[in-house]
C-alpha positions in Angstrom: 127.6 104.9 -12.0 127.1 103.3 -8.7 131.0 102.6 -8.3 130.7 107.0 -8.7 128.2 107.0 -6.3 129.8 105.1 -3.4 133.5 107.0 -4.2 132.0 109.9 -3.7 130.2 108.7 0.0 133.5 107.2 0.9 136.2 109.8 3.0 139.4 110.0 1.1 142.6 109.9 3.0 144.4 112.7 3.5 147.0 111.2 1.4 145.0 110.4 -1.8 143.3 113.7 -1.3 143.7 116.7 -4.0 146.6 118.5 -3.4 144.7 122.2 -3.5 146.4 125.3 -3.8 148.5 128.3 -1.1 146.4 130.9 -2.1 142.7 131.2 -1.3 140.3 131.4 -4.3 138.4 135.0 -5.0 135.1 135.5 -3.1 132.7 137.9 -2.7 133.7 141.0 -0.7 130.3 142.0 0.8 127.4 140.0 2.2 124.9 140.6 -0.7 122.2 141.2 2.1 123.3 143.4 4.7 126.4 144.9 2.8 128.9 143.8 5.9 132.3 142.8 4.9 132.4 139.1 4.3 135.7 138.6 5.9 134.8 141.1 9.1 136.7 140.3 12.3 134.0 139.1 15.3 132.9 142.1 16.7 133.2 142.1 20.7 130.8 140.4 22.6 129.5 138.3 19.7 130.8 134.7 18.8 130.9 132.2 15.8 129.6 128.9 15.3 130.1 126.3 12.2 126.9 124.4 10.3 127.0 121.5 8.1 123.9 120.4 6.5 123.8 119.6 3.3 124.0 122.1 0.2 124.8 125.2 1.7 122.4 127.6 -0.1 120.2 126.3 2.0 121.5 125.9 5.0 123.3 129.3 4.8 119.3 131.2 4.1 117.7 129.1 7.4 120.5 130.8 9.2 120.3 134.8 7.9 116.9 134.5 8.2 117.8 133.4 12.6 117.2 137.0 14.2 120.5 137.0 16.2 122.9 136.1 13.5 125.1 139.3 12.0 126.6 137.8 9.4 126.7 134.1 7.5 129.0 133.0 5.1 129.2 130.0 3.0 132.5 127.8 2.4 134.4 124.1 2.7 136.1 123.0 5.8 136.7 119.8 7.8 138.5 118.2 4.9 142.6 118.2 3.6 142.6 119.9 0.8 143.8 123.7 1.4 141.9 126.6 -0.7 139.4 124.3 -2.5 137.2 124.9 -5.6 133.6 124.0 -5.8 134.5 121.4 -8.3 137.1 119.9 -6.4 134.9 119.6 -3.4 132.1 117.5 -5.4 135.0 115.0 -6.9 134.7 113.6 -3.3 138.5 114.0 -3.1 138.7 117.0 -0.7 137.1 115.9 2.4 135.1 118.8 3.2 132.2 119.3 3.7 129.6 122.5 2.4 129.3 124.5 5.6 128.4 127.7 6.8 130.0 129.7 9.5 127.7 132.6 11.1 129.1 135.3 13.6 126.1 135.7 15.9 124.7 138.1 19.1 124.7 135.9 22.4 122.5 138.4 23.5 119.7 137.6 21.1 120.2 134.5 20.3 121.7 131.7 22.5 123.8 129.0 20.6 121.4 126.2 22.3 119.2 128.3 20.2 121.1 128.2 17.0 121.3 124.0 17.6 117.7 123.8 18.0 118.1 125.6 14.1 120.5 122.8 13.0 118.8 120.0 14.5 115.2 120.5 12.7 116.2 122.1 9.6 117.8 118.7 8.3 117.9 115.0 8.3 120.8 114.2 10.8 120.7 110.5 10.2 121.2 110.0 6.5 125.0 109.9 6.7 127.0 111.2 3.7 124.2 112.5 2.0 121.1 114.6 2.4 117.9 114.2 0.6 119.1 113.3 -3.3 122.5 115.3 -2.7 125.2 112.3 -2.2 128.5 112.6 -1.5 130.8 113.5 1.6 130.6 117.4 1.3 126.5 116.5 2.1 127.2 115.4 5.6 126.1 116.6 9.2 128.3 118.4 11.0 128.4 120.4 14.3 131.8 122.4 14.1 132.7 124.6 17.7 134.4 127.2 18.9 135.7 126.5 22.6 134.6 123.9 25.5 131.0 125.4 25.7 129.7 124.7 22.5 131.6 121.3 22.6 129.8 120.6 25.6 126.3 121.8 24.1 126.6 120.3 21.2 127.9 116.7 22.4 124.8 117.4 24.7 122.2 118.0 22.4 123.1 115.3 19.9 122.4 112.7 22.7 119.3 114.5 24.0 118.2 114.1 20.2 118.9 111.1 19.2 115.7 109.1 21.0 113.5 111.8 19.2 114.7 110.4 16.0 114.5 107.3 16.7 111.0 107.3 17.9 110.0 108.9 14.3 111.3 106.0 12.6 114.4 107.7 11.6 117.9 105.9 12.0 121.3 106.9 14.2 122.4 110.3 14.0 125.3 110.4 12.2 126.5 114.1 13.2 129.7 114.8 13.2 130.7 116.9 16.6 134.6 118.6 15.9 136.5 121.4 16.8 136.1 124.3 14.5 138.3 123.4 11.9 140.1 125.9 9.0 137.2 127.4 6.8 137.9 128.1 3.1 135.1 130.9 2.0 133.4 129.1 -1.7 133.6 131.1 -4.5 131.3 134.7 -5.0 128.7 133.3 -6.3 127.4 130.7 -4.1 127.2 133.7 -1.2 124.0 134.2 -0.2 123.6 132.5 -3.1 118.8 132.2 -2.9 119.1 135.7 -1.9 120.7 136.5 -5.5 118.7 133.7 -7.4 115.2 133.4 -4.8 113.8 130.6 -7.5 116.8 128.5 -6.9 117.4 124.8 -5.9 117.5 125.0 -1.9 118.3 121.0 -0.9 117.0 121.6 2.5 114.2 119.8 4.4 113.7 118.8 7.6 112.1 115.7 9.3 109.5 117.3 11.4 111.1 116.3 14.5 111.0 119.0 17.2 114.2 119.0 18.9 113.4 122.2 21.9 117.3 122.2 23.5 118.1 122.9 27.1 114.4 122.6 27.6 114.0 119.0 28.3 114.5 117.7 24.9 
């Protein structure tokens, strides 16, 4: 069991990794909440942004319940295998990790903003795990779209870092890349504590405050 245990915390290769599949796997059509097309283009003059944080049901409910954010989504990226299945994500021999990408309104929300979200929703030092979830698809991740919210996030996770520390907590272990492809998870894990409200969330945060681009 513990030889599972640390298999499943260890990155596979791109080479040993599970060869997937061409075709992406059904999902749901419709956000369950707002009724928005799952797969809508970025309407003009809003932007997107990329969240890892643990489970995803979770993560993806601190993020529709963010007044600014259109439209959330949950799915796998940051890993080698193309079109993934649930399944084949929790074997550990994928790469990814459990994400959510949001499309959000600049104009009501600032991205800092959305970071400050990340940052205190989660444990950013606990490495390939969160809480009792283990495994590499339970890691932190901070994926961006464009120089800017490189820039912001490289910024903030610097700027957080001594907060943790100062709690007790260990290094931060987010990951900071460019937005890689994202693979949308299968229907039912969309929006997945709005359809089951009594489900398991996985989220918790430390109780650090972590106020960016205002002196952190």
């Amino acid at each position: 069991m513990m030889n599972l245990f640390r298999k499943k915390s260890e990155m596979v290769s791109a080479e040993a990794a599970l060869p997937g599949r061409a075709a992406p796997i059904p999902t749901a059509q419709t956000h369950f909440l707002s009724g928005i097309p799952l797969k809508a283009p970025v309407p003009e003059g809003m932007a997107e942004a990329m969240f890892g944080m643990g489970c995803f049901w979770g993560v993806e409910r601190l993020f529709w319940q963010t007044e600014g954010v259109w439209l959330t989504m949950v799915g796998y990226a940051a890993g080698h295998t193309p079109n993934p299945t649930y399944q084949e994500v929790c074997s550990g021999q994928t790469g990814h990790n459990e994400v959510v990408r949001l499309i959000f309104d600049p104009a009501v929300v600032s991205y800092e903003a959305l970071l400050q979200v990340f940052w205190e929703g989660h444990d950013p030092t606990q490495g390939m795990r969160q809480g009792n979830d283990t495994g590499t698809q339970y890691r932190s991740g901070i994926y961006t779209y464009g120089a800017a919210q490189q820039a912001a996030a490289t910024a903030s996770r610097e700027a957080v870092a001594p907060r943790f520390a100062k709690a007790g907590y260990g290094a931060v272990t987010t990951e900071i890349l460019t937005a890689p492809a994202f693979y949308y998870a299968e229907e039912y894990h969309q929006q997945y504590l709005a359809k089951n409200p009594g489900g398991y969330c996985g989220l918790g945060g430390t109780g650090v405050t972590c106020p960016i681009g205002t002196g952190v």
